[in-house]
N, C-alpha and C positions, 0 to 999 in steps of 0.2 A: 554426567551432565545430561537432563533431558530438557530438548527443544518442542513447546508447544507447534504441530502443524499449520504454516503461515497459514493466514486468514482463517484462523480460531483464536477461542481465548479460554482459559482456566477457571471453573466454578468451584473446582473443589479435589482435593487428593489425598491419596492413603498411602502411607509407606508401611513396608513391613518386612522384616530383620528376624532371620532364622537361622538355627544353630545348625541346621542341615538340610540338604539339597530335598530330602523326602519331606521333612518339614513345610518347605516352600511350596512344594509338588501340593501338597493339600490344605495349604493355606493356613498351617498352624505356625503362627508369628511367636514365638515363647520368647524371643530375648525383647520387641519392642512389635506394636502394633497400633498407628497411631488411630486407625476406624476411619470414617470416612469423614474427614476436617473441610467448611466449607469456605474455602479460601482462596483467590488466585494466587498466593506464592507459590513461587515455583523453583526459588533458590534458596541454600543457607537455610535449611530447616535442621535444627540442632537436633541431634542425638538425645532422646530421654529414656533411653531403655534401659534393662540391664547392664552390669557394668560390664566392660570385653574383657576376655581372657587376652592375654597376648601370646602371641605368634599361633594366631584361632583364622582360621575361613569362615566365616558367615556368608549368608545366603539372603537375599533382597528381593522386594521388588515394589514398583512404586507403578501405582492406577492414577489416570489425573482424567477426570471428567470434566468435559467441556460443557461449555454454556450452552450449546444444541442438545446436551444430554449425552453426547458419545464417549466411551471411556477408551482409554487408553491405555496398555499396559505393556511396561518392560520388567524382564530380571536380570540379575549382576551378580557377582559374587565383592567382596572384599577382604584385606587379612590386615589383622593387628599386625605392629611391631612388636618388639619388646616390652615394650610401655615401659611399666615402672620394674620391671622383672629384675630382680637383683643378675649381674654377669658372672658366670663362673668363672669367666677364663679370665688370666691375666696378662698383667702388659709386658711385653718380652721385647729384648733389641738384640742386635748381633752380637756374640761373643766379643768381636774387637771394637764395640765401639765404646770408651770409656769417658774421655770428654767430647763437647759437642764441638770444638773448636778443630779436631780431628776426625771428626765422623764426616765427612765431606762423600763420599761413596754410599751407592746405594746396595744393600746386600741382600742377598738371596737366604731366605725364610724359608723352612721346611718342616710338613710333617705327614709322615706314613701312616696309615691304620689299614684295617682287614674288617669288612663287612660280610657275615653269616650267607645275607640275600639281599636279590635287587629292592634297592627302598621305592616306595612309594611316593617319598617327598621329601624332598633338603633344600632348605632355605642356607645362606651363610650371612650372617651379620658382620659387619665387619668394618675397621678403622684404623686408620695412620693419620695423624694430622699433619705428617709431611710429605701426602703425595703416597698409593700402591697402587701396585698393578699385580691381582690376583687370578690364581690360576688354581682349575682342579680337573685330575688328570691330565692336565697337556694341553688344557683348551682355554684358554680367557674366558674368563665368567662374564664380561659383557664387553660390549661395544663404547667403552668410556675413557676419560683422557682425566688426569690431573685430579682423581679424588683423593682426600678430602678436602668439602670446601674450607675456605680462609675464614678463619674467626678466631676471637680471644679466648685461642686453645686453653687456657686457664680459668676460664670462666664456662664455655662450653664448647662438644664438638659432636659432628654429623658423622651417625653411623648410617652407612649403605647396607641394603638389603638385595639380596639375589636370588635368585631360583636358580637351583644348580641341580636338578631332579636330573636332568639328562646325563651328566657329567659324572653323577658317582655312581658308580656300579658294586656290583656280587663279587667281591675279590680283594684282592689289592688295590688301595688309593692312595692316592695322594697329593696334599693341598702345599703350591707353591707360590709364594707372596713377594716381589721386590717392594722394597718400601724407601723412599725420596726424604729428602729433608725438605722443601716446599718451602714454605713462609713459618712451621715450625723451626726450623734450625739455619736459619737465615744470615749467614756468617757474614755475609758484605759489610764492609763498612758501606755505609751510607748516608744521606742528609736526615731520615726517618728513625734512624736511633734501632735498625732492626737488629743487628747484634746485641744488644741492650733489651729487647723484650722480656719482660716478664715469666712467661711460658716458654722460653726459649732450653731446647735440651735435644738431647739426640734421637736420632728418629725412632720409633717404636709402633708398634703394632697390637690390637687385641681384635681377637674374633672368635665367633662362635658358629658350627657346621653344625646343625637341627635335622636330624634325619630319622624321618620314622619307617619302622619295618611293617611288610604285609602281616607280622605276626601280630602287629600290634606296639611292640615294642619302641623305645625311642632312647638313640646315639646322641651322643655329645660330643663331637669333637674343638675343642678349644685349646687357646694359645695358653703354654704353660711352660716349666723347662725341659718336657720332652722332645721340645721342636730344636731343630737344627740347624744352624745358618754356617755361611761362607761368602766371602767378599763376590762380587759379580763383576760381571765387565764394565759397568756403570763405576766408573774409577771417581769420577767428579758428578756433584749434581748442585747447584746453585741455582735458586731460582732469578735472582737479579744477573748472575754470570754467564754462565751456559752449562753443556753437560761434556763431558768428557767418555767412551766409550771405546776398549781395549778387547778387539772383537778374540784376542789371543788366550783371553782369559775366560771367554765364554764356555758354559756346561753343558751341553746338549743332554736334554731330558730332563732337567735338573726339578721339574715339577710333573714329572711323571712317576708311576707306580715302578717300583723294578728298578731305580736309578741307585747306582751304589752311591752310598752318603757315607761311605765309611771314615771319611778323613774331614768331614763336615765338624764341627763343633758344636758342645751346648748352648744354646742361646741362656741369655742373661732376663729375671725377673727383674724387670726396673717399677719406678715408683711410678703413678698415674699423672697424669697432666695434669690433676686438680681441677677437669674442668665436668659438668653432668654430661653425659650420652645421651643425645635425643635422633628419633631419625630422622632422616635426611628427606626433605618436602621438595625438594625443588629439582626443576630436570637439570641431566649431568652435563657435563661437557663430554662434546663427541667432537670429534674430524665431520666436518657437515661440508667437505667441501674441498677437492683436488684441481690446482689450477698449475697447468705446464706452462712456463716461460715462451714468451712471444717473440723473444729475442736474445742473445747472448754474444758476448765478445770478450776478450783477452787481454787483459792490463800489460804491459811493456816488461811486467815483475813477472807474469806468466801465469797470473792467479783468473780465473774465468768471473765472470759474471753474469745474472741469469735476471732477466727483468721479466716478472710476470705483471705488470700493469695494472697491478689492483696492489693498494694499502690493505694487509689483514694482519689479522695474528694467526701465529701457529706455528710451525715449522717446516722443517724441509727433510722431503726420503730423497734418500742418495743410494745411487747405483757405481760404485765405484770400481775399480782393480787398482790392488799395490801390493807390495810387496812388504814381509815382515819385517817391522824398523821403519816403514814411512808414518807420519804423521799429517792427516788431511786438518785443516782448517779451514772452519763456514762460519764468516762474519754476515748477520743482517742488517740492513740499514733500511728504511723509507725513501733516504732521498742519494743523488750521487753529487760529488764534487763539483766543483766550476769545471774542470775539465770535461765532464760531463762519460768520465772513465770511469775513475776510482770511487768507491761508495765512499760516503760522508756520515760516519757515527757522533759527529762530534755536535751535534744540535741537538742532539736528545743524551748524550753518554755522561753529562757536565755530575750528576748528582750520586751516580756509584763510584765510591772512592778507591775500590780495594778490588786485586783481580780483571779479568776481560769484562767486555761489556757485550751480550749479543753475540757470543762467543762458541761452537759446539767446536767439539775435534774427535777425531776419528781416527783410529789406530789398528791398520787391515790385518787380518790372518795371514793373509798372503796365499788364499786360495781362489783365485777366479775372480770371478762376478759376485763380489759382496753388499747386498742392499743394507740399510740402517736408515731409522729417524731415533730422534730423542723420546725420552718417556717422561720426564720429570722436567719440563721447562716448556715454555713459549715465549715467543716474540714476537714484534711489530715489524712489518719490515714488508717491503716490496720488492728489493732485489738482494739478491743471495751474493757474495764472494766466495767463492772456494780455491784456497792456494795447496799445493803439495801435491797433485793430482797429475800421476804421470800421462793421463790423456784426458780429454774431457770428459766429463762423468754425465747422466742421467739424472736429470733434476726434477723432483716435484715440489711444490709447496701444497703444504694440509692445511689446511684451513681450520682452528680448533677455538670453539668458546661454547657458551652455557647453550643447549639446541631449543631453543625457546620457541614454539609455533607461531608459526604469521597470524593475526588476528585484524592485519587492515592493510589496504593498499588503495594510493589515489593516483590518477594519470589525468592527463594534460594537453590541451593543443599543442602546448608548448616545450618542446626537449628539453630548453633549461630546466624547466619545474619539472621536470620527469627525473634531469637529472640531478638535482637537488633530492629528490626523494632516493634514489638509490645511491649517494653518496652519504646521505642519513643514515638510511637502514644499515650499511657496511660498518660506518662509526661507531653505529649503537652494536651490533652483532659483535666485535671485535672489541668490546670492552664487558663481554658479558664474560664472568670468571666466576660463576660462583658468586660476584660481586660484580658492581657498574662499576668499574675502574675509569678516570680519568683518559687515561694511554695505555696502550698495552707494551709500551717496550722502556720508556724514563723511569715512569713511576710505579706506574700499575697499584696504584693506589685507587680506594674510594673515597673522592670527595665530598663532602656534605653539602656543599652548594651545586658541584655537577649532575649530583644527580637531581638535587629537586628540580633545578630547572628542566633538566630533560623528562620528568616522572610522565609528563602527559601524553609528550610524543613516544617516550616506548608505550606506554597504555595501551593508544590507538595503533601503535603498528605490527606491535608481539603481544605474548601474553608474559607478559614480564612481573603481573600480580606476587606467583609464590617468590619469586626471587627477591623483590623489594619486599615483602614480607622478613623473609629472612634476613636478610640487612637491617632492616628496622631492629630485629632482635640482635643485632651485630651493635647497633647505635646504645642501646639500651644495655649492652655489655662494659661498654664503654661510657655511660651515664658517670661520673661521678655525684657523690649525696647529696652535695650541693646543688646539683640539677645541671653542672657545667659539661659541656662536651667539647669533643677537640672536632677539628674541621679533617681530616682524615680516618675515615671508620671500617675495619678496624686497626684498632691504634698500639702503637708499644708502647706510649706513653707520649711522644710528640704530638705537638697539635691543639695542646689548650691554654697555648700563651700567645698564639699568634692563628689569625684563621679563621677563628672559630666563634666569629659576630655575628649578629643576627641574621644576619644576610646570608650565611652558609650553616648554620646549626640550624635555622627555622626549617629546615627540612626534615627534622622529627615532626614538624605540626601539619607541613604541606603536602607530605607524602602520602601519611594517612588517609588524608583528607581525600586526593585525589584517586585513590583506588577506592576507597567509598564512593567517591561521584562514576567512578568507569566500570563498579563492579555490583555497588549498591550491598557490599558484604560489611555491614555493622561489625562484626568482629573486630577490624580492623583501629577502629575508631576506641573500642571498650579497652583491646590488646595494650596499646600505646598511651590512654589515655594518662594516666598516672605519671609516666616518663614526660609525657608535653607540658603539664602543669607544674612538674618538676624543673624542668629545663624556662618556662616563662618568668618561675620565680627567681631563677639564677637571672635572667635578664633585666626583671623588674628593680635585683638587688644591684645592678650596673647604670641604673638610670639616676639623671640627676635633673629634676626637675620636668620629667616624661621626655628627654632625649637621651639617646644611647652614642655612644661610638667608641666601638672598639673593633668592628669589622675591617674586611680588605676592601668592599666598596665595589665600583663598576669594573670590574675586573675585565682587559684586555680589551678595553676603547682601543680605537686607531693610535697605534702609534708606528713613530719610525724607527729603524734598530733592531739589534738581535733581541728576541723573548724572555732570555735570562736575566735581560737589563731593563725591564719593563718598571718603571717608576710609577709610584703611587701619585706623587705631583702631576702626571701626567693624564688622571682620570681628571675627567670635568664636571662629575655629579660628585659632591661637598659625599662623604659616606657616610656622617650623622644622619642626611637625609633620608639616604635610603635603608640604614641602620635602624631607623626609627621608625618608617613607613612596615620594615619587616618585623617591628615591635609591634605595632596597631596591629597589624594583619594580624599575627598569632592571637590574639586577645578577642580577635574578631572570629576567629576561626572555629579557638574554643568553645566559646560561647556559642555556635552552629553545633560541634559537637555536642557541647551539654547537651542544646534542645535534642536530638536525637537519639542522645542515650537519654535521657528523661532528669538530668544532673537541672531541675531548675531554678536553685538556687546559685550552681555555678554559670548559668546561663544570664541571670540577673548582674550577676557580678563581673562577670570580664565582659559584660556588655560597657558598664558602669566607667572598667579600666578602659576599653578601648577607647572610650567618648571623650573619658580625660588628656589622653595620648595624642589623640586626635588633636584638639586643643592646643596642645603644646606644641605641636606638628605646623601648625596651621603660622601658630604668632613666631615659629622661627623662624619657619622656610619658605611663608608666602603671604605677597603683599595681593590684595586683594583687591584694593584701589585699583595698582599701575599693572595688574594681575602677571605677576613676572613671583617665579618661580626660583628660589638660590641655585647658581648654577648658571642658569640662564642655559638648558642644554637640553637636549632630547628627552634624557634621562632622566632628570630632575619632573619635568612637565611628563612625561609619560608616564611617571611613575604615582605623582601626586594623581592622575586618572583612575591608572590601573588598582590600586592598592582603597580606591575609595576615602580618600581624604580630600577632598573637595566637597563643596555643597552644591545640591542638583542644579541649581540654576547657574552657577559656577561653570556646570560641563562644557558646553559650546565655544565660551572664551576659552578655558584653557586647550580645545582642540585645534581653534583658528591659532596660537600661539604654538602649539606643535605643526600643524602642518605649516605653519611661517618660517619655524627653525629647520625642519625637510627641505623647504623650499632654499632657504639660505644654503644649504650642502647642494644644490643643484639635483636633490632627487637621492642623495647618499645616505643613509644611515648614519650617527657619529655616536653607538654607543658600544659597553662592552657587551660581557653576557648577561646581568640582570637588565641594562635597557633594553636588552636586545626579545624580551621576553615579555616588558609591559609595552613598548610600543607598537608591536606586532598584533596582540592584543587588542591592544587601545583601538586602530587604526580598524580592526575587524569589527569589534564590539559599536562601533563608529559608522560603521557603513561604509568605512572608505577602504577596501582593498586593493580598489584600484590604484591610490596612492604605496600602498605595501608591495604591490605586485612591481609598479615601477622601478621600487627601490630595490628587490630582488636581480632584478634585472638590468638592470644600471650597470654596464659592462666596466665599467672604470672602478680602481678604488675608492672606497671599502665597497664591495659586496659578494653577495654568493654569484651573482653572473661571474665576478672576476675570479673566482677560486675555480669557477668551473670552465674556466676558459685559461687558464693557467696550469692546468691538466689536471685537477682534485677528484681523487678515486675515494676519498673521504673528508669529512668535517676540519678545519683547520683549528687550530688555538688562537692564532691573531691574525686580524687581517690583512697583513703584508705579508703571512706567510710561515714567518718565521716559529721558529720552537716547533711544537710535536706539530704534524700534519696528518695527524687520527685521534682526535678530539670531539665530544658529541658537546660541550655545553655550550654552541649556537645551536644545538637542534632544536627548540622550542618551536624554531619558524615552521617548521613542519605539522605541528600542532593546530597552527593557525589556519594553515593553506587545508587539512584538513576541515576545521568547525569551522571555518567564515568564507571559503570557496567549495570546500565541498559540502558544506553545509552540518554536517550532522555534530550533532552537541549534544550532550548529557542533560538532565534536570536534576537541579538538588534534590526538587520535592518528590521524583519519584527518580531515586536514583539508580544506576545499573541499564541506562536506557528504558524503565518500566514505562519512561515519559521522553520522547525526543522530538528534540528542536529543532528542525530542517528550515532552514536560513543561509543557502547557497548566495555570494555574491553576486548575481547575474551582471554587475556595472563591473566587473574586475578587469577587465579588460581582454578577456579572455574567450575562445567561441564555446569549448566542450569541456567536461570535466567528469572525470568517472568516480566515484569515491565509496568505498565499501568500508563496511568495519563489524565483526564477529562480536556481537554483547551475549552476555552472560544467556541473552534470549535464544541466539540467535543472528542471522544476517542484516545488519541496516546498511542500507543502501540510498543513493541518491545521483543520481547521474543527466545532466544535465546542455543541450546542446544548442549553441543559436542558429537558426537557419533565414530565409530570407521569408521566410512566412512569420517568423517568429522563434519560440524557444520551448521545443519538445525538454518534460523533463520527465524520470521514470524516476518512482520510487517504492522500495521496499522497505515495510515495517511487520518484526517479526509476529510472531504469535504470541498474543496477552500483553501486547504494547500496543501504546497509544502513541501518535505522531502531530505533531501541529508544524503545517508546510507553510512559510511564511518568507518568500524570497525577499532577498534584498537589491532594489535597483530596477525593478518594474512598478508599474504604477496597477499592478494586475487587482482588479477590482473584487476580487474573492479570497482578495489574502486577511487574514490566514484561514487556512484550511485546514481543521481536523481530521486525521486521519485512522483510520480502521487499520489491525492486521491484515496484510497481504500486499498485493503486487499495484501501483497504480500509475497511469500515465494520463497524462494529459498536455497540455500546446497553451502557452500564455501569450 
């Protein structure tokens, strides 16, 4: 990534791509040389060079002359992967693992070789779609948790790449692998059908060690039947149950050079997953995060408890002593019993049917001071149980999900909205897996409707782009021909009878769309495009006279009761409506896509469909007379706004009828997570966040004031409370408090920030607000404060963007204001 220096902008640039370092040195570009192009792009410029070799180092470097005339220059290097390189190696499992109904244990993978002299360079490729943890000589090849990512191992899977230069040496080597069953060998009974998957078989492994010598020469070491395996201490591994570890059975050295393997066995050639090898684009999951227990005390049964104060995923390192033949047990839960003793797994535990739930155990040597965490599982959970423990043991929680970099952060006069924002971030952090999971301890599923609603607030808070990238390729794995998908992705095959209506599948067409607007990367939009057209036509084939219904509708409105009992009778937005309104939108979306990919005849046409849809929309579900919306509900009226099914002159009544149904709740919110998504919206796009901000803060139920004054260390699922309590699909709000208090907003027509909107609420009710957010460019910024003189505000806009500052809720007689790259302040 290169950032234009604030207060400049880009006339023009050269990239140039060299087979070698000396090459670069003198300016001889032989694989691509674009000359000097005079253009301000400055991102997403495609590769037109020679074809790459793969697993090649190239040599780079990119001049960008600014509009003063000054040039600029950096160099880089990059390295293919594999590309399309056929594998030598093949897929190998343990000797004893024969069905997968018994491969429950993770085993130890081995293999020796002898290298002449020190290499120069070893790369290792490598894959288990159930979860490894790779080693060569004795040392972890990185700092990662829980690879491979989750996908429809059968259709395709994510190889890692490492640099293992330091680790192999002139001598004796040797490469040792444990490998997990994960979500490939997913034995639980469950509500998900994951015993049932497709690709479901016993765990396995393929890799390949790429090592060139200073002579020139080049090693291969790859998985084949000379490798070696034996059962490991990892006795159990379940990814919905827990992990089981038998510290008596452990091999010390077992992945060092020198370690007698002689009672080891030949590992077994198995068949291949059926699925392509592509490499792995997205960052891993790491431990990003150790937090000790703030408190702990002793159930009456004599099992300890350990609250560390924060809702995460991950697990727990135990420092234990016992004695050979005890058995420690570490149950996790989120929340504790009415007693306010014992944890309470039974609110999230209701959907694995077979086995523990949130379950690890530990079975000591019987030497001292033995530490342990899990390698092959995570969980949700806030307070640890541990029973069997002849004295109180040493507890940590690791904190583990996808390490996605921060890319935005907004603060507050106000604590609540401060802590709203960091009970966000935690929600969203702790369901990053490789995938946006729902929850990280019930389901740990990807829902199709959770994450679109949330796609904007991770946009703005992380750089979550490559990972919904690859989920999108996870949706489209899961695509049937028809163009039908299931409302959990990826799927074993549940999910497309029930779920999987407009309102949660329109996340193939909304997703795209919004990382094109946050990142301005067309890719995006051409990648998926085929898939969204596919999947509209599936929808168009469900309509019966331009209404649809077959969706779940305003999911998790206000209700009373436990979550698992949450009734569909009990939402108050009619779901043809909103079923319908997410039929228009796709049709409407497209047709933005077409214009942008240049598709203008498809631009013409799902203009044509939306207008009809529209129509149909309008003589169902709204009377324009008595201007009353079906439903009569937040939702219904916020949604008919948001979604643009109104006519312009329309807008003002249907607002005064939304803020009258506000007013009627006393200042409450009354919808689930899609009202929860247009209202918020509505009310910013509106000019009124000062009514939004009320309703945030509304200490009573339903709202975020009361989640966070009810002690919420993350996002809930309903707003009594009930069911999971680390849930991100209310996080949309976050989005809003972002573009309509802190102001900064995307433009379609120059999207990726190249054009930004600064439109801070100054009426929100609110004195100071700090709002930053990392674009593709660069820093934008907008910060904001009232004083008794008035309202200093500071803003940044990066370099080769343009800014138009246009507050909302002063009468300030120079608005809007065009804005230059760089730094500006002024007092309205």
């Amino acid at each position: 990534k290169y950032t234009f220096p604030s207060g400049g902008s880009q006339a023009a640039y050269r990239i140039g791509v060299a087979s070698s370092a000396d090459g670069l040195a003198n300016g001889t570009f032989d694989c691509w040389d674009t000359v000097r192009v005079d253009d301000s792009q400055s991102q997403y410029v495609e590769y037109y060079g020679d074809s790459l070799a793969p697993r090649t180092s190239y040599h780079w470097a990119v001049t960008v002359y600014g509009e003063d005339g000054t040039a600029h220059s950096a160099k880089s290097t990059f390295e293919t992967g594999k590309r399309e390189e056929r594998w030598s190696a093949r897929w190998i499992s343990a000797h004893h693992h024969r069905k997968h109904d018994d491969a429950l244990d993770a085993p130890y993978l081995r293999k020796a070789f002898e290298l002449a002299e020190q290499p120069v360079s070893a790369r290792l490729y490598i894959c288990s779609p159930g979860y490894f943890d790779a080693y060569v000589n004795g040392e972890r090849v990185a700092d990662e948790e829980l690879c491979t990512p989750f996908t429809k191992y059968d259709s395709r899977l994510l190889y890692s790449t490492y640099d293992v230069t330091e680790q192999v040496q002139a001598g004796e080597n040797a490469v040792g692998v444990l490998i997990g069953n994960g979500w490939y060998n997913c034995f639980t009974e469950d509500v998900w059908n994951s015993r049932q998957a497709s690709w479901r078989h016993i765990s396995k492994l393929i890799a390949e060690l790429h090592i060139d010598l200073d002579d020139g020469s080049h090693v291969v070491v790859h998985t084949d039947n000379t490798w070696k395996s034996a059962p490991s201490p990892i006795v159990f591994n379940g990814i919905r149950n827990g992990e089981h570890y038998d510290a008596r059975l452990a091999q010390p050295g077992w992945d060092s050079p020198g370690f007698d393997d002689g009672e080891w066995e030949q590992v077994k050639v198995v068949r291949p997953t059926g699925g392509r090898l592509q490499a792995s684009e997205i960052e891993p999951i790491r431990v990003t995060g150790t937090i000790d227990p703030v408190t702990s005390w002793q159930t009456p049964e004599g099992a300890y408890i350990f609250d560390i104060a924060q809702n995460v995923s991950g697990i727990a390192e135990i420092t234990v002593e016992g004695d050979d033949g005890d058995e420690i047990v570490m149950k996790y839960s989120e929340r504790l019993q009415d007693d306010g003793v014992h944890i309470n797994q039974g609110t999230v535990s209701g959907f694995v049917r077979s086995g523990d739930f949130q379950t690890d155990r530990y079975f000591p040597a019987g030497n001292g001071l033995e530490s342990w965490q899990p390698r092959f599982v995570y969980h949700g959970f806030r307070y640890i149980e541990m029973a069997g423990c002849r004295k109180e043991p040493i507890v940590k929680a690791l904190v583990i999900h996808t390490d996605v970099a921060t890319t935005g952060e907004i603060a507050f006069d106000d604590d609540n909205l401060n802590a709203l924002q960091r009970i966000t971030r935690w929600a969203t952090l702790t369901n990053l897996h490789g995938l946006p999971t729902d929850d990280p301890h019930r389901e740990k599923n990807a829902w199709t409707g959770d994450v679109s609603l949330s796609t904007e607030q991770m946009l703005l808070n992380f750089r979550t782009a490559p990972l919904l990238r690859k989920w999108l390729a996870d949706v489209h794995d899961a695509q049937k021909p028809d163009g039908a998908l299931p409302c959990v992705v990826p799927s074993t095959g549940w999910g497309y009878n029930w779920g999987n209506g407009p309102d949660w599948s329109s996340a193939l067409t909304h997703i795209p769309w919004q990382i094109y607007l946050y990142t301005g990367d067309e890719r995006i939009l051409s990648e998926n495009y085929e898939a969204i057209t596919r999947h509209f036509g599936y929808m168009d084939s469900m309509a019966v006279d331009g209404i649809v219904h077959y969706g779940i509708g305003d999911w998790c409105a206000p209700f009373e009761g436990r979550a698992l009992a949450v009734n569909m009778s009990s939402f108050k937005c009619p779901t043809e409506l909103t079923d319908t309104a997410y039929y228009y939108n796709a049709a409407d979306t497209i047709s933005r896509m077409a214009t942008v990919l240049g598709k203008r005849a498809d631009e013409r046409d799902y203009r044509r469909t939306a207008n009809v849809i529209k129509d149909a929309f309008r003589k169902a579900f709204y009377n324009a007379d008595a201007n009353t919306v079906a439903g009569d509900c937040q939702t219904a009226t916020a949604c008919m706004i948001y979604q643009g099914l109104h006519e312009e002159d329309e807008h003002d009544r249907l607002l005064e009828l939304l803020l009258s149904q506000i007013a009627e709740k006393d200042d409450h919110q009354d919808t689930g997570i899609l009202g929860n998504k247009y209202l918020y919206n509505v009310l910013g796009q509106a000019g009124r966040m000062d009514v939004a901000v009320k309703m945030i803060l509304n200490p009573t139920y339903p709202s975020y004031r009361n989640w966070i004054d009810t002690g919420a260390t993350t996002l809930y699922e309903c707003w009594n409370g009930e069911g999971s309590q680390n849930h991100h699909m209310f996080s949309d709000v976050m989005a809003s408090l972002y573009k309509y208090v802190g102001g900064i907003q995307p433009d379609e027509l120059a999207p990726g920030f190249r054009q930004i909107n600064l439109r801070p609420a100054l009426n929100s009710g609110l004195t100071s607000v700090q709002c930053e957010h990392e674009s593709p460019y660069g820093p934008v910024g907008c910060k904001w404060e009232q004083t008794d003189a008035g309202i200093n505000v500071e803003i940044t806009v990066p370099g080769g963007c343009r800014a138009t500052f246009e507050p909302v809720g002063t009468q300030d007689r120079d608005s809007p204001q065009e804005l230059a790259p760089g730094n500006h302040a002024f007092s309205i």
